[in-house]
N, C-alpha and C positions, 0 to 999 in steps of 0.2 A: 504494500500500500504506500503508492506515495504519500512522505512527510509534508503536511500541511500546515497554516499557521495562518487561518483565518480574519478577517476584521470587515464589518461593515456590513450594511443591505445588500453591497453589492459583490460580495463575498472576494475579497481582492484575493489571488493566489500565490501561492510559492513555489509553483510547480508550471513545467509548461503545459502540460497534459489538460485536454480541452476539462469545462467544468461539467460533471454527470451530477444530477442530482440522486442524493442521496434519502433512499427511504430507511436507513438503517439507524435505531435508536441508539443513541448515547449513553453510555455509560457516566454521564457526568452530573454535578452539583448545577442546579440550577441556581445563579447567581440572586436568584428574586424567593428563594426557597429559605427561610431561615432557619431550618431544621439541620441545614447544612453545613459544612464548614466554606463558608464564602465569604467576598466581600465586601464591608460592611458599606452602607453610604459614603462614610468619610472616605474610606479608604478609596475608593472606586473615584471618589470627587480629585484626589490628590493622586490618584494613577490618570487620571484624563489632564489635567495638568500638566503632569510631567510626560504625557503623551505629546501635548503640543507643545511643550520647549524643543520638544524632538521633530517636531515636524516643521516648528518655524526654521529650527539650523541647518533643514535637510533639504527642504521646498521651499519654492516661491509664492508662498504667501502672499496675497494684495493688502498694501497697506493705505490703499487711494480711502481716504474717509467716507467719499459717497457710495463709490460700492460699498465698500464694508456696511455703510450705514444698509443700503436699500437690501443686501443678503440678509443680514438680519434681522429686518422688519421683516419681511417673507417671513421668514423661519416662527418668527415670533407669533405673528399669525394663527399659524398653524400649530404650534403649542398653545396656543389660546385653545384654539375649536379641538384640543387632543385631552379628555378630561385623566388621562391617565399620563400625562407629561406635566409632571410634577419637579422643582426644583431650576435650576439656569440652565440653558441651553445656548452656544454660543457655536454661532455659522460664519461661515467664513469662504473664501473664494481662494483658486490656486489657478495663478496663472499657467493653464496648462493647454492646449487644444483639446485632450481629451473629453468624452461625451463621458461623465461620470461624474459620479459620488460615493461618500464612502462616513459612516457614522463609525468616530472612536470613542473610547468608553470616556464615562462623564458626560454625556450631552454635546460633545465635539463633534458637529459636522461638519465637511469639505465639501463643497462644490468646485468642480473646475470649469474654468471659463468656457471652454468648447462645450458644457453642457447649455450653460446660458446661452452660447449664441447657436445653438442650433436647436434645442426648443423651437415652436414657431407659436408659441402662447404660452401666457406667464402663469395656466393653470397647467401646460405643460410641465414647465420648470415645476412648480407648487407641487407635481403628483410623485415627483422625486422625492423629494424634499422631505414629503409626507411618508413616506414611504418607509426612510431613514430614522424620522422620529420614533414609525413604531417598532424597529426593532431595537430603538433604545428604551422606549417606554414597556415593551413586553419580557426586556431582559432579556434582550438575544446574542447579547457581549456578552464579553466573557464570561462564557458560558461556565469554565472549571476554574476556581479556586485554585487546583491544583499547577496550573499552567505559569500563573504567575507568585504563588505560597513559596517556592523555592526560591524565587530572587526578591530582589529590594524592589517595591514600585520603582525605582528611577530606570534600575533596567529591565524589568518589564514593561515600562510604557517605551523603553528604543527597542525592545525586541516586538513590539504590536507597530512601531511608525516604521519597522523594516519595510512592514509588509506593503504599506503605502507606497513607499520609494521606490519597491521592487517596482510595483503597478508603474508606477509614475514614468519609471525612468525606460518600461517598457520592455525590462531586463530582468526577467524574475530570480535570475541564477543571483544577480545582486542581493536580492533579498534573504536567498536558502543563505547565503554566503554570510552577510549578517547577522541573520537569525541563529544560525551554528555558533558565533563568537559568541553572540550574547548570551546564549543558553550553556555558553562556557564545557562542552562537553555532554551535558544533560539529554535525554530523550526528548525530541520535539512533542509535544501531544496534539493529536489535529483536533482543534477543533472546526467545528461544521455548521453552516447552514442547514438544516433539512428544509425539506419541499413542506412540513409546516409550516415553518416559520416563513419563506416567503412569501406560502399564502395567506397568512396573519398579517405580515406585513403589505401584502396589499391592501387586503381586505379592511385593514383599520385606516389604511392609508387613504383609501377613498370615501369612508366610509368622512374622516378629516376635512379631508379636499371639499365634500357636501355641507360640515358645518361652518366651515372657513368661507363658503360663498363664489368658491373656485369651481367647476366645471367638473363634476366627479368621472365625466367620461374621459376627459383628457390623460388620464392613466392609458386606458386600451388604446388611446388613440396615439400615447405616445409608442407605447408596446408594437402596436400592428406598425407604425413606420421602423422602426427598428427593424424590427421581422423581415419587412420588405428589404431592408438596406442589408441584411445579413445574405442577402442572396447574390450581392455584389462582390461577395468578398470570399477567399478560399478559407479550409477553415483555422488555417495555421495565422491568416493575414486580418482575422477580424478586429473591428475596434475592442478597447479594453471593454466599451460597454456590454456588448456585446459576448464577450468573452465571458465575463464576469458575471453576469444577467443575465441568462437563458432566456430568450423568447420565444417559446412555442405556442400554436395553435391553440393548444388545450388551456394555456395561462391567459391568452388575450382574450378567448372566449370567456372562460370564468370572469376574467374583469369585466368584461360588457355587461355579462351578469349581474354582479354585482353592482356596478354603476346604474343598472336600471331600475334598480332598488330604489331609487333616490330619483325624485323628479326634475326633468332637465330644466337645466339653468344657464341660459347666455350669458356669460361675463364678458366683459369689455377687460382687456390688460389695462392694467395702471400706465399713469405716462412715465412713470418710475422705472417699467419695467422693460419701456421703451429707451427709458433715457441711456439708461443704465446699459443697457445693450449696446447702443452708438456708442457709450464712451469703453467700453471693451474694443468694439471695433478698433475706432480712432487708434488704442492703445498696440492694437496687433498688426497696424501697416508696417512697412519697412523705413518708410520716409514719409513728410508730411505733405511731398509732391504726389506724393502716389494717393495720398486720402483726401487730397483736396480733387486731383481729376474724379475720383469714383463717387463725391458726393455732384459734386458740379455734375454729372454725366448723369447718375440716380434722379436728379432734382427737375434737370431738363428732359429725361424720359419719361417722369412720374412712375420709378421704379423704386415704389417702399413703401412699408406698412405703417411709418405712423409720420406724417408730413413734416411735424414739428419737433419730435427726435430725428429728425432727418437733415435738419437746419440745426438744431443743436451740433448734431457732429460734424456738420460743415463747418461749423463758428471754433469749434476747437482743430479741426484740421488746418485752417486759417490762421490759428493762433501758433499752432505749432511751426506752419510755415511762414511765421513772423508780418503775415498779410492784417497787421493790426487793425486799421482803417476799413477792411471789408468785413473785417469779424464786426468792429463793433455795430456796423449797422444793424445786424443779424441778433447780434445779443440785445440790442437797444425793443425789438422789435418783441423778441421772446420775454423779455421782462416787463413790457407796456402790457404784454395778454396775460403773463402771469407773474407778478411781480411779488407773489410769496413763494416760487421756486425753488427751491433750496441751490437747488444745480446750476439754476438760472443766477442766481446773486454772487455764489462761487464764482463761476464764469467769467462774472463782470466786474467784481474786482481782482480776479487774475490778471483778466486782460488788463484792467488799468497801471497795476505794477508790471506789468511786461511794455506796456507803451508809457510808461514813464511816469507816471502818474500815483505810486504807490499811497501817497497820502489820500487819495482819492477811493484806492479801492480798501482801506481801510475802514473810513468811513459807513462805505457801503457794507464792510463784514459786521460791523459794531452797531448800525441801525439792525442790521439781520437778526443778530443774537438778541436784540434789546425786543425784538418781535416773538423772537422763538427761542427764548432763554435755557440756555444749557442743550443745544442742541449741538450733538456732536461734530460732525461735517465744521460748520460754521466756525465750534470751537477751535477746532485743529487751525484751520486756516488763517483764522484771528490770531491764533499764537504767533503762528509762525511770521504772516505777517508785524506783529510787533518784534517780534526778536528782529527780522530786517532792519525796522527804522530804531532800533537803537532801543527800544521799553520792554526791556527782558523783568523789570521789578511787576507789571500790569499781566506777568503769563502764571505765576504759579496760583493768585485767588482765584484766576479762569481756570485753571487745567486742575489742579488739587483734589475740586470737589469731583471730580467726572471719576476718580478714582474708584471710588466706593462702587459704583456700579461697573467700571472697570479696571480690578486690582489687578488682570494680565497682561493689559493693555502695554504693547512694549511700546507703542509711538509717544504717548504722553509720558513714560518716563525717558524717554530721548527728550523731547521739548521739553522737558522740565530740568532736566541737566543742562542742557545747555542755557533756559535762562538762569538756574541759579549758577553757574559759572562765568555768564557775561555781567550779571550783579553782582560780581565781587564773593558768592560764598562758594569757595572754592571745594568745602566737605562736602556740602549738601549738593553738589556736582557731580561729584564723586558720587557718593551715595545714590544717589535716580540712575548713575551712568552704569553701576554696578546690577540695580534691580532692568536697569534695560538689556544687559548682558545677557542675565540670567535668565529672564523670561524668553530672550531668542536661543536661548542653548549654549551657548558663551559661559560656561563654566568658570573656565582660567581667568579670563578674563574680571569677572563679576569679582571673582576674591580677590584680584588684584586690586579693584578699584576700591573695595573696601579696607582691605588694607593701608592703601594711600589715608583715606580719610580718619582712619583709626590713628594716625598718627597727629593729629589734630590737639595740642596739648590743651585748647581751650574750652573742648568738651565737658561738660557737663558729667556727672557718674552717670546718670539716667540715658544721656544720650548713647557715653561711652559705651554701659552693659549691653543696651538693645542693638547697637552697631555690630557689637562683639557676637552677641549671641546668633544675629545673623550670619555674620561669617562663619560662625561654627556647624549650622544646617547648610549654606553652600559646600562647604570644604568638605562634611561630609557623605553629601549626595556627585561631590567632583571624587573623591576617593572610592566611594563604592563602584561608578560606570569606570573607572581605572583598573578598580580589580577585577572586573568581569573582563575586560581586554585582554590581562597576563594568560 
């Protein structure tokens, strides 16, 4: 039997061998069984954590603020309408072409870009999405205790982000090849999707997608184009979706099935879901010659589904190819029809500090925020913005509080290092540069910068112990993924 090493709805593999579904029952602890020896909430909360330090240092991660923002508003959606997606859920985007997703433990979902832009409706995307929820909400991670009771969380959550890279990188041998270091000698144990839990995980998935107000047929419909496109492909050459995903016959009829359970509902996409698509685009041309011909060319054909995400990514392909003067008219135009935008206000004060005017689009980020208080996108941008002109002491009351609701957040502790080092506190610099380290995977790093600031003779005992006492949980989660390497 080939060694396998499972993660996610989309069952990523470690093996090349196409994927057969398995009707064969497990021999294993049901992570949601407490009768068991499994793991506990916490533990599971602080192995997903330390799953994504491991995926931020390994993958390309989007740290653009509006995606980020508009991923997870989707996501959050849809734990809204999931009465069984209980606790934080935190979605995220991976620059990648691939047509996939993949849920790691903790509530961590990946979406990569190629699934966003080849969706052709955002209840499309949404049935993914949902899909992924429920195999976190039905405990279909880590499935055996046993798989990660023998190592430390830290490297058990790089031995679960192999499997990702493997996917990712298209190279599963990469993955077997990591997953052997990090299980240090250890018997791999597979765990498995079975053909239950997929059909759980539609079935709850659509069953979401209908209380979310999404399109509950957009599952089968996304399933049956897949289907079709697998017939293009040989079977060694398929997309990872597809690989990963079985689409058969007997799966997209049951979803239609099941979708008719629920009475059909036309949605309209968001222009979020629009916008957000064009600025993916914009971000995957090769040059900004090349994204400005293909909207000019789209615009004068009337070849696009939503006219005014169609002008938006003209306005940044325009910006990009420094045509400041034709962007603004375009932005001028998109912010008269909708002038609480979020994307639209961004936009317009980029443009202005790109056409020299940064005072100007300052203005314009700090009226935004002063409308939509503590809104992220905005905030980021307003940061950064002020660190430009020179008022690094006006970033940490803005960026501080946003903490609380995001303590992973590794962009805010960059912006926050860097203003309090351009205000003169050179510890406290240190300090956020260390937590920015560490939340991207930056081990070494992170205790270095703690240490710098531990040398700080002005410290306070209170400051000094809690400084200390951090460096002693890095240093010892940098020494344990050490030992598993020897």
């Amino acid at each position: 039997m080939a060694n396998r090493l499972l993660l996610g709805g989309l069952s990523l593999l470690l093996c090349q061998s196409p994927l057969a579904w398995s009707n064969e029952s497990l021999a294993l602890p049901d992570i949601g069984n407490p009768s068991g020896n499994v793991l506990s909430p916490a533990d599971e909360k602080r192995l997903g954590r330390a799953f994504m330090r491991s995926i931020r240092n390994s993958m390309p991660v989007i740290q653009d603020p509006l995606l980020s923002a508009y991923i997870q508003s989707l996501g959050e959606q849809l734990t809204r309408a999931n009465a069984d997606a209980t606790g934080s859920f935190e979605f995220f985007l991976i620059s990648q072409p691939q047509v996939n997703a993949f849920a790691g433990p903790g509530g961590h979902i990946g979406v990569y870009t190629g699934l966003v832009t080849t969706t052709e409706s955002e209840s499309e995307l949404a049935s993914v999405i949902a899909h992924e929820v429920a195999h976190v909400t039905q405990k279909h991670l880590v499935r055996t205790y046993d798989a990660v009771n023998s190592m430390s969380l830290p490297a058990a959550a790089v031995a679960i982000a192999a499997v990702v890279i493997g996917a990712a990188t298209k190279n599963p041998d990469v993955a077997v090849a990591a997953a052997t270091g990090i299980q240090a000698g250890m018997m791999q144990r597979e765990i498995n999707f079975t053909r239950s839990h997929e059909e759980e995980a539609d079935s709850i998935g659509i069953k979401t997608l209908a209380a979310a107000g999404f399109d509950p047929t957009a599952m089968p419909v996304f399933f049956s184009r897949m289907g079709k496109a697998s017939r293009l492909y040989d079977n060694g050459k398929l997309p990872e979706f597809l690989r990963s995903h079985p689409v058969t016959s007997n799966r997209i009829a049951d979803a239609y099935g099941r979708a008719d359970a629920f009475p059909y509902k036309q949605r309209s996409d968001s222009l979020a879901y629009h916008l957000a698509r064009e600025r993916l685009r914009v971000m995957a041309f090769n040059d900004a010659k090349e994204g400005i011909e293909f909207y000019s060319k789209a615009l004068e054909d009337g070849r696009y589904r939503n006219e005014e995400a169609q002008h938006y990514g003209y306005a940044l392909s325009l910006m990009a190819g420094r045509r400041y003067d034709q962007a603004q008219k375009i932005i001028a135009k998109l912010i008269e029809q909708r002038p609480d935008q979020i994307e639209y206000i961004v936009a317009k004060a980029e443009l202005d500090k790109l056409s020299g005017q940064p005072a100007q689009g300052i203005e314009i980020l700090k009226q935004g925020l002063n409308e939509h208080p503590a809104n992220y996108p905005i905030s980021i941008y307003y940061a950064q913005a002020l660190l430009d002109l020179g008022r690094p002491n006006e970033v940490k009351p803005l960026l501080e509080p946003l903490l609380s609701g995001r303590p992973d957040d590794s962009l805010l502790y960059k912006l926050l290092a860097q203003a309090a080092g351009d205000a003169g506190d050179k510890t406290q610099g240190h300090q956020y540069l260390a937590e920015y380290y560490y939340h991207t995977g930056a081990l070494k790093s992170a205790v270095i910068q703690l240490e710098i600031a531990l040398k700080d003779r002005t410290l306070d005992y209170y400051q000094s112990a809690k400084m200390a006492a951090r460096l002693k949980e890095i240093r010892a989660e940098k020494q344990d993924l050490e030992a598993r390497d020897r």
